[in-house]
N, C-alpha and C positions, 0 to 999 in steps of 0.2 A: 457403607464403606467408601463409597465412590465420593459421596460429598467431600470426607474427609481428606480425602487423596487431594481432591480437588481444591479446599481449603489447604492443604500444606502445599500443592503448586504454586498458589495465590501470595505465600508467605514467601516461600523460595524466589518466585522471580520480583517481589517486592524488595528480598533482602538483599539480591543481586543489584539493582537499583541503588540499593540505601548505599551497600559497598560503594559504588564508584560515583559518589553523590559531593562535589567540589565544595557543600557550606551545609553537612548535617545540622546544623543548629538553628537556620532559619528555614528548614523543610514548614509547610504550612500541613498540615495533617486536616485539618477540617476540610479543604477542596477535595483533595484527594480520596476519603470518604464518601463524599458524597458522589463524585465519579464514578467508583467502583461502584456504590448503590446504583447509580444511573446505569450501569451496564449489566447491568446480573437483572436487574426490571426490562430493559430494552431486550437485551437476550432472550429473556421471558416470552415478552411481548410478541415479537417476531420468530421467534420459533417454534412455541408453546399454546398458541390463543390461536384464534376466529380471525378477529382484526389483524394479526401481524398475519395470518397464511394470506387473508386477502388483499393487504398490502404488498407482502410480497409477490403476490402474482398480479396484480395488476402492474409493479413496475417487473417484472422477467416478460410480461406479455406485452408493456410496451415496448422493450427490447428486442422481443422478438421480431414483431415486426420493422424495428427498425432495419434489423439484420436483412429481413427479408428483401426490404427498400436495398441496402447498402448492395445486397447479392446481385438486383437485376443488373445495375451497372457496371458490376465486377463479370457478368455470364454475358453482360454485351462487349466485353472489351475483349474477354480472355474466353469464352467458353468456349472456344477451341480448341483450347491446350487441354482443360479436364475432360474426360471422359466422363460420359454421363455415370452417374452412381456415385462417382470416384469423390473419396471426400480429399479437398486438399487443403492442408492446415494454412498455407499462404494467402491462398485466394478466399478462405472461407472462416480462418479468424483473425487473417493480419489483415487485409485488406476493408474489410469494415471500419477500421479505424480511420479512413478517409472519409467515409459518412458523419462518422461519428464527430469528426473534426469540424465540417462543413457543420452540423449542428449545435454544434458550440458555438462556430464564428457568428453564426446568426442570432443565439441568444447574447452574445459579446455587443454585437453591432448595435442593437436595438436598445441595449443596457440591462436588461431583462437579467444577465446571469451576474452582473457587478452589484445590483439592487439586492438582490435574494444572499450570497455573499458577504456585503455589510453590513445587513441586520440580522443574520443567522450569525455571523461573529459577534455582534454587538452581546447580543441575547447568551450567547455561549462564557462571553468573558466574566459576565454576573457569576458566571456558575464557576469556573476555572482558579479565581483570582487569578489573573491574568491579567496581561494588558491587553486591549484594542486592539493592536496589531499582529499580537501574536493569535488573537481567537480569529482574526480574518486572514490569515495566510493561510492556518489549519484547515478552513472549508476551501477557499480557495487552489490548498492544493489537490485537495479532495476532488476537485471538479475541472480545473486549470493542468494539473499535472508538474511536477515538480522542478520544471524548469522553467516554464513558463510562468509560473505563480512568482518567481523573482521578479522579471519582468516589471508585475504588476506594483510591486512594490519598490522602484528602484533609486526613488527620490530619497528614500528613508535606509535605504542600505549603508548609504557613507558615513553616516549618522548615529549607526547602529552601536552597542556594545557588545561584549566578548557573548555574555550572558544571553541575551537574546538573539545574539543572531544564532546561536545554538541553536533555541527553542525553535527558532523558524526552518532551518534547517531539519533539525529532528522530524517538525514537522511534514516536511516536504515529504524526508524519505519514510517516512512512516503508511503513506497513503496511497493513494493510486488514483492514474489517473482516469477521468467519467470520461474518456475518449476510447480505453481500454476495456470498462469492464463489459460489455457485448460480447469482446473474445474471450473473455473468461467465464462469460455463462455459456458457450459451447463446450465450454470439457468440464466445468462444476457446476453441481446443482444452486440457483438463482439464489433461496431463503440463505445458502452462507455468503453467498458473496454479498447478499444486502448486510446481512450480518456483520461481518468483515469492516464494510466500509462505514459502520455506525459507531462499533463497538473501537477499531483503529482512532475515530478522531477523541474519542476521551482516554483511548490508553495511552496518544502522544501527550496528552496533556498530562496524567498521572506520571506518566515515569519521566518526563521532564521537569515535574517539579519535586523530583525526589532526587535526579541524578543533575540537576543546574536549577539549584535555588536561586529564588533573585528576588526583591522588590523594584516594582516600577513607578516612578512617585508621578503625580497627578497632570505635569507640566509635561513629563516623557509619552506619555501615554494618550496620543495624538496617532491619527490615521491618515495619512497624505494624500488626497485622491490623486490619481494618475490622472496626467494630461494625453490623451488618445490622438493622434493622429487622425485627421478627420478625410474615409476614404468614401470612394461609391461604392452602392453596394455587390456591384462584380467585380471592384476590385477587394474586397473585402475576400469575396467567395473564393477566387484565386488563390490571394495568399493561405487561407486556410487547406484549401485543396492542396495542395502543395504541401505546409507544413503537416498532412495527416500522413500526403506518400512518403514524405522525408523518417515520420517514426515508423511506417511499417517498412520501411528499407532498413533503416539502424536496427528496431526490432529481430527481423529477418538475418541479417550478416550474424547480428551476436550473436544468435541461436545456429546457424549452421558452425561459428567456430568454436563456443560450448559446449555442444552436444557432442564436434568431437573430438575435443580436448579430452572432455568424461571419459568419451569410449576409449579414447587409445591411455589413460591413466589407468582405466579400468582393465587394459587388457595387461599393463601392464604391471600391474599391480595381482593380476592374477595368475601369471606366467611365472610371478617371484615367489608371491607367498599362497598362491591359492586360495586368494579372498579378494574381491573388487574391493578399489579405494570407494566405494559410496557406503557398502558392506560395512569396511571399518568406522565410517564415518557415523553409520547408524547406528556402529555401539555406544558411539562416544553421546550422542545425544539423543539414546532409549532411553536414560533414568527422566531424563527433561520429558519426553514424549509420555512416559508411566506418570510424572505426577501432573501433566494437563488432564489427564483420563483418558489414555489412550490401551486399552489392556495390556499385561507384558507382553504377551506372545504375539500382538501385532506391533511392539513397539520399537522392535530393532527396522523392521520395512518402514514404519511410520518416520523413522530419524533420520532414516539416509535421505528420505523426499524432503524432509525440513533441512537437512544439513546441503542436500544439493540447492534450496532456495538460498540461504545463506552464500553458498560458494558460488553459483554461476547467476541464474536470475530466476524469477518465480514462473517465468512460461517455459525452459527445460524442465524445472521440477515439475509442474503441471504435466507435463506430455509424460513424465515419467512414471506420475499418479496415475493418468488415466488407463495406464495399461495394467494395475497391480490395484486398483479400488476397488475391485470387484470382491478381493479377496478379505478386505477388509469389512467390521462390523459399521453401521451404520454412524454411531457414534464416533467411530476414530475417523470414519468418512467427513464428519461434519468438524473436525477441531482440528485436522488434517489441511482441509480447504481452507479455514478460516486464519490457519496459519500462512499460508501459500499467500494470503490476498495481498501485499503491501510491496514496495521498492527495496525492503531492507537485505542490500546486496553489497559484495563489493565493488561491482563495477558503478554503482551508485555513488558512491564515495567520490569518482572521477568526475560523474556527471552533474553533480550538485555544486562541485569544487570550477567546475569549467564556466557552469551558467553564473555565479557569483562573481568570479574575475573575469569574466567578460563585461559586466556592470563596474566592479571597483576592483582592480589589482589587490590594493591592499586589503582588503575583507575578503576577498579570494585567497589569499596568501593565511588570513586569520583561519578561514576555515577548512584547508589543507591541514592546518595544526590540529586541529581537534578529530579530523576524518574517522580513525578508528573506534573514537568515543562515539562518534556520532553514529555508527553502526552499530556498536555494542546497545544504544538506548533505542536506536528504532528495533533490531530483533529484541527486546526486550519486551519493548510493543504488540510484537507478534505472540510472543512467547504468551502476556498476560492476556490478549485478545483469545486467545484459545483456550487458556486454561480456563475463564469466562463460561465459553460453551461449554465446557467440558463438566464445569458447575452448575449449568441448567438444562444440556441436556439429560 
């Protein structure tokens, strides 16, 4: 019965898709086929088999210790402030991302992370129909993060069309960033979140070429290397140290004025009608949560944690998961997490829209027009990435 449910999810957030799809007639149905194949085997693979448990533990155990690396220097600056024992979400899942950052700058500097990027896009676009560009901003944002993945590409921004700068965009918010997910295997277990991030880069591709059909003919479909600023390598280390404190401060502010935005809606919202606004929001998106495979009777709790990702950003919903997973069966645990992993928010919408018109006014302007589409196709991503699990496991 569970396949079946999970088969009519699969069809529901497909048909969602097709609904808000700007050129139904030149949808490509063969990439997209084999996509979904590609995901329901990888899901397999990593959550099911030998090799994916041992894959996955060998990257949650290089994580690990990276964490542990990132902690000493977070316990030499500040371990004053925490009490021994004391876990504090600041110091101990935002502030890693300053490690994390510093080890990216160094596979950036060496070219190390721009190599593995070009030809993991190259290889991915065979499989997409897709262009060049769009299969290399996908991984890119996967690992870059989705402001900075523009950046990389900014010579070819101005250049761009309606069409694809969608696709790139979708992309961005679709993903998350490899400076982030460390924080995210402190409050979820590691085999979803590898999951998350494998299954994420084929679902942006599916449900963009179902909701922004496009052909790219052979002349367009050219990849611009970025010309780098050639620095030393402590000034490299620098700017990177820097830009990791800059996202766990932005990080950090959103979440103390989210969290209590939430609470005081929720209390307000309870003092009226005797039901939290998250409450109501998990009826609205239990039927969604029941046909990824989430049981009914955990799927009104399961909808509020999905509908708070949507509404504020995926690390308040996380903090809200972790207090209320325990309650949960294992399985809504694991399509639960995998839903949580991605950017598709709305404060996202402002952040995509700012890093694009910081590069070109007017393709910043283009893609404030399309914002809410662009949100409605990455949770859609989310939506299909889950319901995925919820088919294999």
């Amino acid at each position: 019965m569970k396949y079946v449910i999970a088969l009519l999810g699969l069809a529901v957030v497909l048909g969602f898709a097709w609904i808000a799809s700007s050129d139904k007639k030149n949808i490509k149905f063969r990439p997209i086929v084999i996509m979904i194949a590609l995901q329901i085997v990888l899901g397999l693979i990593l959550l099911k088999t030998s090799i994916g448990e041992l894959l996955v533990r060998g990257f949650a155990d290089g994580f690990a210790k990276i964490l542990n690396f990132a902690n000493e220097g977070t316990d030499f600056v500040f371990g004053g402030i925490v009490n021994e024992g004391i876990h504090s979400f600041f110091f101990h899942v935002l502030m890693p991302i300053v490690f994390m950052s510093v080890l990216i700058g160094i596979l950036q500097h060496y070219k190390i992370l721009p190599f593995i990027i070009k030809y993991i896009g190259l290889a991915l676009s065979k499989i997409n129909g897709m262009g060049k560009l769009e299969s290399y901003n996908a991984v890119a944002s996967a690992i870059l993060g989705q402001n900075e993945v523009f950046i990389s590409i900014k010579k070819q921004i101005g250049l761009l069309p309606r069409q694809r700068l969608y696709t790139l965009c979708a992309s961005a918010m679709s993903t998350v960033s490899m400076s982030i997910v460390g924080s995210y295997m402190t409050m979820l277990k590691p085999e979803y979140v590898v999951a998350a991030l494998v299954l994420n880069l084929f679902g942006g591709f599916i449900i963009s070429s179902i909701v922004n059909p496009y052909r790219v003919q052979p002349e367009e479909d050219i990849l611009v290397e970025q010309e780098e600023t050639k620095q030393t390598f402590f000034e490299m280390l620098g700017e990177y140290i820097l830009d990791g404190f800059k996202v766990v401060v932005i990080v950090g502010v959103m979440l103390v004025g989210f969290v209590a935005l939430i609470s005081m809606i929720n209390g307000i919202f309870s003092g009226i009608f005797g039901i939290s606004f998250q409450n109501i929001l998990g009826y609205v998106l239990a039927p969604f949560a029941f046909l990824m495979g989430v049981p009914w009777h955990e799927s009104i709790q399961a909808g509020s944690i999905m509908a708070t990702k949507i509404v504020a950003n995926e690390f308040v919903a996380m903090l809200d998961f972790v207090k209320i997973q325990g309650g949960f069966s294992e399985r809504t645990r694991a399509i639960v997490s995998v839903f949580l992993i991605s950017f598709a928010n709305f404060g996202s919408i402002g952040t995509i829209v700012g890093a694009v018109k910081g590069l070109n006014e007017k393709q910043g302007n283009v893609v404030a027009g399309f914002g809410l589409k662009l949100l409605y196709g990455a949770a859609l991503v989310s939506f299909l990435s889950a319901t995925i699990i919820g088919l294999v496991f």
